[in-house]
DSSP file (Angstrom, degrees, kcal/mol; ACC not computed):
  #  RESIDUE AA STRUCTURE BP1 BP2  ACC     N-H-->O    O-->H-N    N-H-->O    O-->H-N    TCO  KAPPA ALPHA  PHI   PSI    X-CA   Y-CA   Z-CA
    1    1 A X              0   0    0      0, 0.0     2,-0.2     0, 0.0     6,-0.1   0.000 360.0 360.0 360.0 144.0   89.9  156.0  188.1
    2    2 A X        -     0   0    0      4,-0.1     2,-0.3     2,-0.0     0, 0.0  -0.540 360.0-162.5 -91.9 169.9   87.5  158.6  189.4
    3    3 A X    >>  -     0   0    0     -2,-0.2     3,-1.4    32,-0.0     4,-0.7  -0.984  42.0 -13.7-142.3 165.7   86.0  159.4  192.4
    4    4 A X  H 3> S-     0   0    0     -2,-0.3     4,-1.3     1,-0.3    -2,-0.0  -0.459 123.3  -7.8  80.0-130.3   83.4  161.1  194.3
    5    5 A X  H 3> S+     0   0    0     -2,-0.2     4,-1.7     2,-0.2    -1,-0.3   0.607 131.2  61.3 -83.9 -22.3   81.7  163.8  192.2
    6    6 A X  H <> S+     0   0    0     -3,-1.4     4,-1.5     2,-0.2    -2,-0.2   0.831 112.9  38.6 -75.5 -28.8   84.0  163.6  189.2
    7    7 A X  H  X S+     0   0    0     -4,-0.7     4,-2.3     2,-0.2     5,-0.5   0.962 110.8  58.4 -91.4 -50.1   83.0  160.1  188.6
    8    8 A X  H >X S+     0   0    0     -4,-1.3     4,-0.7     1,-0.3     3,-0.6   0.887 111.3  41.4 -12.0 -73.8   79.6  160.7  189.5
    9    9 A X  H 3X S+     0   0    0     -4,-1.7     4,-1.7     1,-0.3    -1,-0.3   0.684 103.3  68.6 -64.0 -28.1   79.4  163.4  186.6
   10   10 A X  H 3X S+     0   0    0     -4,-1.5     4,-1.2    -3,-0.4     3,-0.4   0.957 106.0  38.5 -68.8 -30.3   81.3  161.2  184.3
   11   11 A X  H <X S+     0   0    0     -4,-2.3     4,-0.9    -3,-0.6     8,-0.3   0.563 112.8  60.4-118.5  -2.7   78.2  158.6  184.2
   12   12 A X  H  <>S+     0   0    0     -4,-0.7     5,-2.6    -5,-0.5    -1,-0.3   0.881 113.6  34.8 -59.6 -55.1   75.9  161.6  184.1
   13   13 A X  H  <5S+     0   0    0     -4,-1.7     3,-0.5    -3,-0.4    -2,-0.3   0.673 112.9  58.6 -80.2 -17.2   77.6  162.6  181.0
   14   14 A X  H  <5S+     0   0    0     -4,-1.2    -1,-0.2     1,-0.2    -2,-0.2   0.839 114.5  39.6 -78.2 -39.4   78.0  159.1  179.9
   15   15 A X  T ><5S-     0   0    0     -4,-0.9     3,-0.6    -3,-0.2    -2,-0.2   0.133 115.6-101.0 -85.7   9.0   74.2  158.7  180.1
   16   16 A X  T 3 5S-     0   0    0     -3,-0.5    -3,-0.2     1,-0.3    -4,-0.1   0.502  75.0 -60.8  71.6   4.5   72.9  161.7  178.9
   17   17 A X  T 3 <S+     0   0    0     -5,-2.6    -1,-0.3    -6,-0.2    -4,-0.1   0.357 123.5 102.6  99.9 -14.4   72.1  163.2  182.6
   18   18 A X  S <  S-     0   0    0     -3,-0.6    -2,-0.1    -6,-0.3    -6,-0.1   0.567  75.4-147.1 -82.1 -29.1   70.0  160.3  182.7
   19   19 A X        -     0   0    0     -8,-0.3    21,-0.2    -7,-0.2    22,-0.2   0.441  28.7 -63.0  52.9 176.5   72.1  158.2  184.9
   20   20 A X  E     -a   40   0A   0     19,-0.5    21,-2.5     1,-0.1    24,-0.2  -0.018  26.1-132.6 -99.8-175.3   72.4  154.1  184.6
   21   21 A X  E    S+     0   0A   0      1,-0.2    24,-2.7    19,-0.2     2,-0.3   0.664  85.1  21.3  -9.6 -86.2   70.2  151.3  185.0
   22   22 A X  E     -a   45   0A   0     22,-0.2     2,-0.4    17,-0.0    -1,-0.2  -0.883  58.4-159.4-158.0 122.9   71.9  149.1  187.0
   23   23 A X  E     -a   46   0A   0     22,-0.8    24,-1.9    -2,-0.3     2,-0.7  -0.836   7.5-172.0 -66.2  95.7   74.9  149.5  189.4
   24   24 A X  E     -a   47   0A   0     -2,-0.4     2,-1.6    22,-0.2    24,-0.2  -0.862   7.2-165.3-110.7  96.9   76.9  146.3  190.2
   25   25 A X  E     +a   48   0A   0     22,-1.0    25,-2.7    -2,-0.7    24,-0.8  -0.678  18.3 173.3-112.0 116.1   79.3  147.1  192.9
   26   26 A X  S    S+     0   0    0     -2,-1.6    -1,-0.2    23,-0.2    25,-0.2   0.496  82.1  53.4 -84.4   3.6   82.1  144.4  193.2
   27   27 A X  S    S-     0   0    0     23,-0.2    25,-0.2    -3,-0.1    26,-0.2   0.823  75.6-172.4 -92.5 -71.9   83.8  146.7  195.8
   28   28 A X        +     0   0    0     23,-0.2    26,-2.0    24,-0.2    24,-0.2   0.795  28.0 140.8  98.0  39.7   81.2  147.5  198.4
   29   29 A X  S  > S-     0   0    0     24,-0.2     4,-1.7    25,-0.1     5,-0.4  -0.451  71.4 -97.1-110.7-156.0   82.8  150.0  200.4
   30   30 A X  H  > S+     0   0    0     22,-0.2     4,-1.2     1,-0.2    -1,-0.1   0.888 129.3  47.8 -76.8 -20.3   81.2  153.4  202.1
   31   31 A X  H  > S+     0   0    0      2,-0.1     4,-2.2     3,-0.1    -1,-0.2   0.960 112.4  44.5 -79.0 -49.5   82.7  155.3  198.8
   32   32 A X  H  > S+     0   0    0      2,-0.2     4,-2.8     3,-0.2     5,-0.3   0.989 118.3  47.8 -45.2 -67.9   81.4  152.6  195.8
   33   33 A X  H  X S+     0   0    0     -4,-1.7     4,-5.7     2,-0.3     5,-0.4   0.896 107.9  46.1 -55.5 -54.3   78.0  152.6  197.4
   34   34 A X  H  X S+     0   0    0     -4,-1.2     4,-1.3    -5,-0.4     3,-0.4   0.921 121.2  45.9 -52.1 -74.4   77.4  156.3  198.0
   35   35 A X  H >X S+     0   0    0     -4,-2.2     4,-2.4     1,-0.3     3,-2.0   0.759 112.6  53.4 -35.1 -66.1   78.8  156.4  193.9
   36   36 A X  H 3X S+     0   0    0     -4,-2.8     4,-2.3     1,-0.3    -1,-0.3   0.917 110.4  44.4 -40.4 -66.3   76.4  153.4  193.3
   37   37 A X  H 3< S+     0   0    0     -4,-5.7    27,-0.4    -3,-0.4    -1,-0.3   0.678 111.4  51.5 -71.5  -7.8   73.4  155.3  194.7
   38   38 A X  H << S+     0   0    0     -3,-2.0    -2,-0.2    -4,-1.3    -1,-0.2   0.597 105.1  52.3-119.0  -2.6   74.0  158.4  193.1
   39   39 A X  H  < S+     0   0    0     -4,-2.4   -19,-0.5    -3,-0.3    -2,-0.2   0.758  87.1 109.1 -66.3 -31.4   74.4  157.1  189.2
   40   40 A X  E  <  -a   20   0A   0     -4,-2.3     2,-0.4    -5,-0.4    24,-0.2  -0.167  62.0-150.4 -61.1 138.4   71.1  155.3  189.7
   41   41 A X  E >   -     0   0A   0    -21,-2.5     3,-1.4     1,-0.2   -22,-0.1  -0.938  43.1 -68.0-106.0 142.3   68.2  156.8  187.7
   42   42 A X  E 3  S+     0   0A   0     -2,-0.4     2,-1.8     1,-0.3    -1,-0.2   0.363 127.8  18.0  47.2 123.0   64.5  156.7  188.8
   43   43 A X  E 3  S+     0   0A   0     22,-2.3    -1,-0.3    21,-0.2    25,-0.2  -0.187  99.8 129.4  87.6 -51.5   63.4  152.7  188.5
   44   44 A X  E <   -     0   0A   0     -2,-1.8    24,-1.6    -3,-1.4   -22,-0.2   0.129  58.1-115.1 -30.9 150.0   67.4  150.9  188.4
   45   45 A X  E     -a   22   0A   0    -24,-2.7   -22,-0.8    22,-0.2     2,-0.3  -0.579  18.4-168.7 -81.3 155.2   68.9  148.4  190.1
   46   46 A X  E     -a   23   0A   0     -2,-0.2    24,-0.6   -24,-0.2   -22,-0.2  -0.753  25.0-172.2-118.6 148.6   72.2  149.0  192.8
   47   47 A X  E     -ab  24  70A   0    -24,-1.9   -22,-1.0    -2,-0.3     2,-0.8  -0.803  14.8-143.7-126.8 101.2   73.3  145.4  193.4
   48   48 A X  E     +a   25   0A   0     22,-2.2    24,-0.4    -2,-0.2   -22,-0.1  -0.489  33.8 154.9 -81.2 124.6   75.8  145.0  195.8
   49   49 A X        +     0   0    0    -24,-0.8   -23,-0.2    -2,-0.8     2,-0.2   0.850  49.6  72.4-105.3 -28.1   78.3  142.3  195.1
   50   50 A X  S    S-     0   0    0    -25,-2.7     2,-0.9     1,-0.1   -23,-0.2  -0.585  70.2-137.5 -94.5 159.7   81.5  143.0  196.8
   51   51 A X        +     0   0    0     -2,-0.2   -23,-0.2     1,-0.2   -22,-0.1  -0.687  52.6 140.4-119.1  74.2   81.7  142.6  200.7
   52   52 A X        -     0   0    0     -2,-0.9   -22,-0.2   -24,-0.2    -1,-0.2   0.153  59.5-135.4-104.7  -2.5   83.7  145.8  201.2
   53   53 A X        +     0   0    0    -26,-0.2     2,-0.2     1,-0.2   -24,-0.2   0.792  48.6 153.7  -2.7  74.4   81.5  146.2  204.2
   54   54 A X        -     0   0    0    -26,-2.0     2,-0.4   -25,-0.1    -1,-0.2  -0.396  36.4-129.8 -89.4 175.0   81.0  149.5  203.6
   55   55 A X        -     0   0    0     -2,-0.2     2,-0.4     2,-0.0   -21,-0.1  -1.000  16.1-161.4-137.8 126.3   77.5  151.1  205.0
   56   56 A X        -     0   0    0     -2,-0.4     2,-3.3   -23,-0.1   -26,-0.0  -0.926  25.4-130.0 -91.2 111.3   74.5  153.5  203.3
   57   57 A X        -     0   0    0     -2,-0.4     2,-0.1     5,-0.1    -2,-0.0  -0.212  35.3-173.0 -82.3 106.9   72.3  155.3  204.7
   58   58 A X        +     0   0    0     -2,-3.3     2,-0.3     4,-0.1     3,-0.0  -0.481  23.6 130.6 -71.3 123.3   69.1  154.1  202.9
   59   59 A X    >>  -     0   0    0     -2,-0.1     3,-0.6     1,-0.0     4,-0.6  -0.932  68.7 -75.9-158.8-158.8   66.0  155.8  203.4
   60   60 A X  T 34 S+     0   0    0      1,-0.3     2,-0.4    -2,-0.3     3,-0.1   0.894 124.9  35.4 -82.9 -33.6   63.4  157.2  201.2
   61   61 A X  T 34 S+     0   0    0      1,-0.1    -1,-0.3     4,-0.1     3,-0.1  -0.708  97.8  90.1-107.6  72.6   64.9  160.5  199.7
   62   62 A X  T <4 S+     0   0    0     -3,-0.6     2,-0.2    -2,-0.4    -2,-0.1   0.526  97.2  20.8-137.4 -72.1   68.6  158.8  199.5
   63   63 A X  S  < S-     0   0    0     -4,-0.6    -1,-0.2     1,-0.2     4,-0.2  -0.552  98.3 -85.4 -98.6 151.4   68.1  157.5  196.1
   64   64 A X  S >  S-     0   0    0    -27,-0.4     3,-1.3   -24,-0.2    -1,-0.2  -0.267  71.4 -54.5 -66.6 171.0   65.7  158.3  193.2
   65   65 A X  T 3  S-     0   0    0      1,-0.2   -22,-2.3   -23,-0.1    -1,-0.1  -0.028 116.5  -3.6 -59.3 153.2   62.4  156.9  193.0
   66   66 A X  T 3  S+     0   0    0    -24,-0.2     2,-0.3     1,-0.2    -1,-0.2   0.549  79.5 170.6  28.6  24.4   61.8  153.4  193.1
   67   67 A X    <   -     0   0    0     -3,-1.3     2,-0.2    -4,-0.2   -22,-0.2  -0.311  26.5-143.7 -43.6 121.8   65.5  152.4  193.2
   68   68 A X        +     0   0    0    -24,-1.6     2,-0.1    -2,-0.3   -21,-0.0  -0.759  22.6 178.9 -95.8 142.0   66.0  148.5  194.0
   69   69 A X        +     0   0    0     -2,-0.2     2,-0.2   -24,-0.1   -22,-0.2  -0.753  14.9 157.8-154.0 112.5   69.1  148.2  196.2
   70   70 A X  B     -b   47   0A   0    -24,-0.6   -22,-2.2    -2,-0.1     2,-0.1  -0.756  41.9-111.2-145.3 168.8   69.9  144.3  197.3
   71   71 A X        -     0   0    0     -2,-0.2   -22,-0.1     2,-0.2    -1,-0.1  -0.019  22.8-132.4 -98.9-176.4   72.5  142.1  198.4
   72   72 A X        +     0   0    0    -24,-0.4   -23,-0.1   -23,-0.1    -1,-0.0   0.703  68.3 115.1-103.7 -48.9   73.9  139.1  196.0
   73   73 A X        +     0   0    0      1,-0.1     2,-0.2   -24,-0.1    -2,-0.2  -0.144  41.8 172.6 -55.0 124.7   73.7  136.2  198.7
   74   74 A X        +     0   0    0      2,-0.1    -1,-0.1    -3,-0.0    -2,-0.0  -0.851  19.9  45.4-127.4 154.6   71.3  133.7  197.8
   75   75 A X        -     0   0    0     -2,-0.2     3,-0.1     4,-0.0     5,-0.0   0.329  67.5 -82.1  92.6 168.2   70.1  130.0  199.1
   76   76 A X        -     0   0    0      1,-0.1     4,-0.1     4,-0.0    -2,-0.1  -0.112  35.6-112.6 -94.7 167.2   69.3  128.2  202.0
   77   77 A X  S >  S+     0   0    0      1,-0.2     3,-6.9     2,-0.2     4,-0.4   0.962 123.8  49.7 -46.8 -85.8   71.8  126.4  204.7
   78   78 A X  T 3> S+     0   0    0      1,-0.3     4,-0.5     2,-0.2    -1,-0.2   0.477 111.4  48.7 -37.2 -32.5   70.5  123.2  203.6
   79   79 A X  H 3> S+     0   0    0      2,-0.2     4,-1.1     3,-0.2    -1,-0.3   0.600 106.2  52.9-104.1 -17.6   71.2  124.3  199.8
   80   80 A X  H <> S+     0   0    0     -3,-6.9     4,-3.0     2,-0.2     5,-0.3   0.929 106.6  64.1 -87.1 -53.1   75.0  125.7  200.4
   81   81 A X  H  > S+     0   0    0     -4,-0.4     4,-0.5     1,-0.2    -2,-0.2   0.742 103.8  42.0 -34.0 -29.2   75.4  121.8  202.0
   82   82 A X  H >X S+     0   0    0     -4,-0.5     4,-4.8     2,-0.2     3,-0.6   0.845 109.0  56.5 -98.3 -33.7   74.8  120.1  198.9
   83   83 A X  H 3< S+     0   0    0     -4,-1.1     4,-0.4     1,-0.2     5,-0.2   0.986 113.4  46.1 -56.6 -38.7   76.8  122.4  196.8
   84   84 A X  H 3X S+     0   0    0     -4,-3.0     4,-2.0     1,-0.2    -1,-0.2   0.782 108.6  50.1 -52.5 -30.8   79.4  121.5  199.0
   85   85 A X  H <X S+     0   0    0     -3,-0.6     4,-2.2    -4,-0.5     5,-0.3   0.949 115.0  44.0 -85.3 -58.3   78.9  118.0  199.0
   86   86 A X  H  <>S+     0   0    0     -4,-4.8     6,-3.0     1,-0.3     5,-0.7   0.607 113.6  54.5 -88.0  25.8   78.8  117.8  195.0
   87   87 A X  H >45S+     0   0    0     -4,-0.4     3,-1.2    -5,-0.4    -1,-0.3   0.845 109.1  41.5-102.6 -48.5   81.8  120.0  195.0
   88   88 A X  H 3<5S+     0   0    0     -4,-2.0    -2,-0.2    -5,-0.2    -3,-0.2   0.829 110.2  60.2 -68.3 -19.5   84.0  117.9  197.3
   89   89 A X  T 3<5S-     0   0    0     -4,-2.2    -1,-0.2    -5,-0.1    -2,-0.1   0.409 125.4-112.1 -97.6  11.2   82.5  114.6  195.2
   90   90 A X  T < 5S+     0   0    0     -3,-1.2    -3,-0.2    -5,-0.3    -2,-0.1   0.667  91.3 116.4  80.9   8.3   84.3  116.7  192.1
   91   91 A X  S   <S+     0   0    0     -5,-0.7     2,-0.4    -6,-0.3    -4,-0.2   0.837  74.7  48.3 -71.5 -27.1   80.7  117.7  190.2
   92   92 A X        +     0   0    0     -6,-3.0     2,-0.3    -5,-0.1    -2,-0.2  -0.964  69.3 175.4-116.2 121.6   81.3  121.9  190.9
   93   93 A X        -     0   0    0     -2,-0.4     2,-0.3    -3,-0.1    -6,-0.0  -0.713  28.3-126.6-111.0-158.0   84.6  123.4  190.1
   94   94 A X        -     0   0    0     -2,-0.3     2,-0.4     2,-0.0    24,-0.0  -0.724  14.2-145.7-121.9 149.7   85.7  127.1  190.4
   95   95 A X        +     0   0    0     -2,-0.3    24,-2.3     2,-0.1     2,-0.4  -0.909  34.3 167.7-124.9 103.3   87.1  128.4  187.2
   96   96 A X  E     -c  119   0B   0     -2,-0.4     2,-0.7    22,-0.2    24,-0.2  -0.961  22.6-169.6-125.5 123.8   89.8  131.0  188.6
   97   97 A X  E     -c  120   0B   0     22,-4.0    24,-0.6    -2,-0.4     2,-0.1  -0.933  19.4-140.4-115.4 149.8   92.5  132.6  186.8
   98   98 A X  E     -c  121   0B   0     -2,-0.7     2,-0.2    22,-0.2    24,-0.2  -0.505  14.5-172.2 -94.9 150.9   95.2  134.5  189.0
   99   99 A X  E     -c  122   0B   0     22,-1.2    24,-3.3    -2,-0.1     2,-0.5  -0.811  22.7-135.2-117.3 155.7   96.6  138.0  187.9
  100  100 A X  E >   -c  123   0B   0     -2,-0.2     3,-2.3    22,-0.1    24,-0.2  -0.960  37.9-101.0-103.7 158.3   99.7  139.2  190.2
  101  101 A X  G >  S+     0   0    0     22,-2.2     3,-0.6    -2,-0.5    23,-0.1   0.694 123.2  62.5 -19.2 -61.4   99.0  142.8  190.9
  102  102 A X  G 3  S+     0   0    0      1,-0.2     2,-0.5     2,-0.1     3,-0.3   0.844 108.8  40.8  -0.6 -74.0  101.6  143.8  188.3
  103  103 A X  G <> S+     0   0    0     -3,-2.3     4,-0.7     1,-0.2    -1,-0.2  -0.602  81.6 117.0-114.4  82.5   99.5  142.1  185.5
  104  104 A X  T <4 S+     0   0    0     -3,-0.6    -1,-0.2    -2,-0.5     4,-0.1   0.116  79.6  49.7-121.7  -4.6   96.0  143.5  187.0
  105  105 A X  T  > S+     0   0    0     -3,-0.3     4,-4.2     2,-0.1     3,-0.3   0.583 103.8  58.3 -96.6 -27.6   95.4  145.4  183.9
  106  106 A X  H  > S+     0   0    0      1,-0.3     4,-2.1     2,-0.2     5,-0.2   0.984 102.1  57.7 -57.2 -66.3   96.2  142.2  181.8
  107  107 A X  H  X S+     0   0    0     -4,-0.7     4,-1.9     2,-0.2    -1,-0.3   0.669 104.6  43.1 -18.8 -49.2   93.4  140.8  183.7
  108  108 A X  H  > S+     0   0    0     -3,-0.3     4,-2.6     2,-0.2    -2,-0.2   0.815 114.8  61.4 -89.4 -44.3   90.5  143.8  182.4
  109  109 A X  H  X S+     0   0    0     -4,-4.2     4,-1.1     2,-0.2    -2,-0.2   0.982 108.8  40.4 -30.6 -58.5   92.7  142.8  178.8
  110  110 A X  H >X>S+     0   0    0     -4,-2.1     5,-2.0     2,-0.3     3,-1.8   0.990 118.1  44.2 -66.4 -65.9   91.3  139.3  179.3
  111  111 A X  H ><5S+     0   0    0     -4,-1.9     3,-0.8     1,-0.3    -1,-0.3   0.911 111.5  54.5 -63.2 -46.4   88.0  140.2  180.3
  112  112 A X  H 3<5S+     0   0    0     -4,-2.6    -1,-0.3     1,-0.2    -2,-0.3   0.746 115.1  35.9 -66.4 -19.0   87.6  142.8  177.6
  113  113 A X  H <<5S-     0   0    0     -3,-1.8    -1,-0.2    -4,-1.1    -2,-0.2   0.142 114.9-112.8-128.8  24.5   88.3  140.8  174.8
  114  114 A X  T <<5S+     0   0    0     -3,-0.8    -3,-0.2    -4,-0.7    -4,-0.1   0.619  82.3 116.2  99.3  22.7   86.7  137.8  176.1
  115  115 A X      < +     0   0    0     -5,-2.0     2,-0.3    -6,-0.2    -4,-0.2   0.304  45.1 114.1-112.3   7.0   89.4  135.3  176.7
  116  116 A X        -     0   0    0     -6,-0.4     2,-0.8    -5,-0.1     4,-0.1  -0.690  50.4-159.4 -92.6 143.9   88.8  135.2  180.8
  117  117 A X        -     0   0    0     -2,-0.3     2,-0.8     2,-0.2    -1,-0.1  -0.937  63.0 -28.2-117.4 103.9   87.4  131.6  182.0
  118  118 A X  S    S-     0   0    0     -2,-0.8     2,-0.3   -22,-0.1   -22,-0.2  -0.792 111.3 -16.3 109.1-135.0   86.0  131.7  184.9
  119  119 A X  E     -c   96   0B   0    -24,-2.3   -22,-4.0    -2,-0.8     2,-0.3  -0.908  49.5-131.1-114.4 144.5   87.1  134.6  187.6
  120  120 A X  E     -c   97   0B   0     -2,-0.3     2,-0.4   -24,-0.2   -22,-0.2  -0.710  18.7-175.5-101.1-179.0   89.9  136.7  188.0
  121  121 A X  E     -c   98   0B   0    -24,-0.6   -22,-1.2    -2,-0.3     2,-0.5  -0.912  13.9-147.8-163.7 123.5   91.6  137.1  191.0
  122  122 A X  E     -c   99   0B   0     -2,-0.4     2,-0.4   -24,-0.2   -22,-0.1  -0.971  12.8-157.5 -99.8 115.0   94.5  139.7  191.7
  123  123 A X  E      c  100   0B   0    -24,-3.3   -22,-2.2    -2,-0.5    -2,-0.0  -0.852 360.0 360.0 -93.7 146.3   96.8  138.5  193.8
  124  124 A X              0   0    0     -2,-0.4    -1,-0.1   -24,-0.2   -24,-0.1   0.611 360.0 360.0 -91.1 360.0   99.0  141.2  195.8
């Protein structure tokens, strides 16, 4: 994996200098984020999904122009109670399959050719 400026420059070069779209960062630490906000091109989304609790400093010349950069977390109290409720009364399950660290490439296998149900989860 890269990091920093090497990775940076890969998705520069991956994108024609143009840099992406949209950013989905499942890690969410100080290092993802910074990466996150400097692949975004002019008009993209950053969405942070992983709770890595990393920090950015966000301001107006941080990011290119009109960059969207938001959290995942959605719904009211009152709305997390009833998912709960029809999840213990057996209407919502979780679809998770576990990798152990080991087979954590087997996992991006799964996922790449489309055979994952659900989530993975590496356990260490």
């Amino acid at each position: 994996m890269l990091a920093g400026e090497d990775a940076k420059d890969n998705v520069r070069d991956l994108t024609n200098g143009k840099g992406t779209d949209l950013v989905l960062d499942f890690v969410g630490n100080d290092a993802t984020m910074q990466l996150a906000a400097a692949a975004s091109r002019a008009l993209s989304d950053v969405v942070l999904v992983g709770i890595g609790m990393g920090t950015y400093p966000f301001s107006f010349f941080t990011v290119p122009y009109e960059v969207s950069m938001r959290t995942t977390y959605w719904g009211s109290l009152g709305e997390l109670q009833e998912l709960i409720s029809l999840a213990e009364a057996g209407h919502v399950r979780a679809h998770v399959q576990r990798y152990s660290l080991e087979d954590a490439p087997k996992a991006y296998e799964d996922m790449a050719a489309g055979t994952l149900r659900g989530r993975a989860v590496i356990v260490p």
